[in-house]
Phi, psi and omega in degrees: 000274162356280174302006169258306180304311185303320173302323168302305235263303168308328158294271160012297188278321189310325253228326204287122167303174128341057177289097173260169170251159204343308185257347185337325172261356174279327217225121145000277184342291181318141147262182216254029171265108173330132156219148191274156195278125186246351198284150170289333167235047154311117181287312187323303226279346199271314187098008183312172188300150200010051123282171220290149175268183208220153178282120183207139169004296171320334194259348181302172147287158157316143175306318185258008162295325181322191185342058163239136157314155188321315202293359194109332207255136181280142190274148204213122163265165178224123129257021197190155193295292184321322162318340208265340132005271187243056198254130188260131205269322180315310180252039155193139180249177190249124150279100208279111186321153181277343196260011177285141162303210192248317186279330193279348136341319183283303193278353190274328219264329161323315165304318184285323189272348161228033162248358181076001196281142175283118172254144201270321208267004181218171183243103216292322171312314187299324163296317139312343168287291165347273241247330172299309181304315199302324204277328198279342166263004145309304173283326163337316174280270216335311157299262192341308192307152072019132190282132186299308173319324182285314180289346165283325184290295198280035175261318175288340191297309208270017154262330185301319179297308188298334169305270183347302210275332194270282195322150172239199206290337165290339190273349191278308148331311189277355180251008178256325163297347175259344195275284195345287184308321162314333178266331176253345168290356212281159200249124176284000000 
């Protein structure tokens, strides 16, 4: 039953135009998100003969066809483990939100992969793959790197010292002497 309406649904949309809205290729300005035409000798809003057509009842889907994947399964977003709970796995797959990290992405899909729920937008191994080498060669630099704080502390000591050690006492005069003068040419 079902897979006869997704076919109705897909026929359909081949057929269904293009709703922009109305001035959109004269004006910049306009973006392309449908708004109906209000103006009084509008042809769209009139419906005249070859102009552009307007969204009405007819172009809809099937009712129980609405908001399902192509494969049949009604769509459910997760952004947290805790959604994936009171997932009925025979009619809805999962969709793993785009703004989820990695790791928690990572325990979501782990989650999934062992209740069996079907993920619609990904291929749950690859990803899982995917996303371990990334976190283990993340810590591979890490170990490797130098702690940044640390390599900040000790970089300035140890040019003051090599300045300090290198001047010798005249060049040391001639720079207390120039700093002097910078203070007193400087201009309020």
């Amino acid at each position: 039953m079902i897979e006869n309406l997704l076919e109705v649904r897909k026929e359909l949309k081949e057929h269904k135009p293009v709703f922009i809205r109305q001035d959109n290729p004269k004006r910049r300005k306009l973006n392309y998100k449908w708004r109906k035409p209000k103006g009084i000798h509008s042809k769209i809003r009139h419906k005249f003969k070859g102009r552009r057509k307007m969204p009405s009842p007819g172009y809809k889907s099937p009712r129980k066809a609405k908001g399902l994947h192509p494969s049949g399964l009604k769509i459910i977003n997760v952004s947290s483990v805790d959604n994936l709970e009171g997932i009925k796995k025979e009619s809805e797959g999962i969709v793993v939100a785009k703004n989820v990290g990695m790791k928690k992405r990572l325990e979501i899909f782990k989650k999934a992969k062992e209740i069996n729920a079907s993920v619609l937008n990904l291929n749950i191994d690859e990803q899982i793959k995917k996303i371990e080498d990334m976190i283990s060669s993340k810590k591979k630099k890490e170990a490797k790197a130098p702690h940044r704080e640390e390599a900040k502390k000790t970089e300035p000591k140890t040019k003051e010292l090599t300045e300090k050690s290198e001047l010798s006492d005249e060049q040391k005069r001639e720079t207390e002497k120039k700093e002097k003068d910078k203070l007193l040419t400087k201009k309020v």
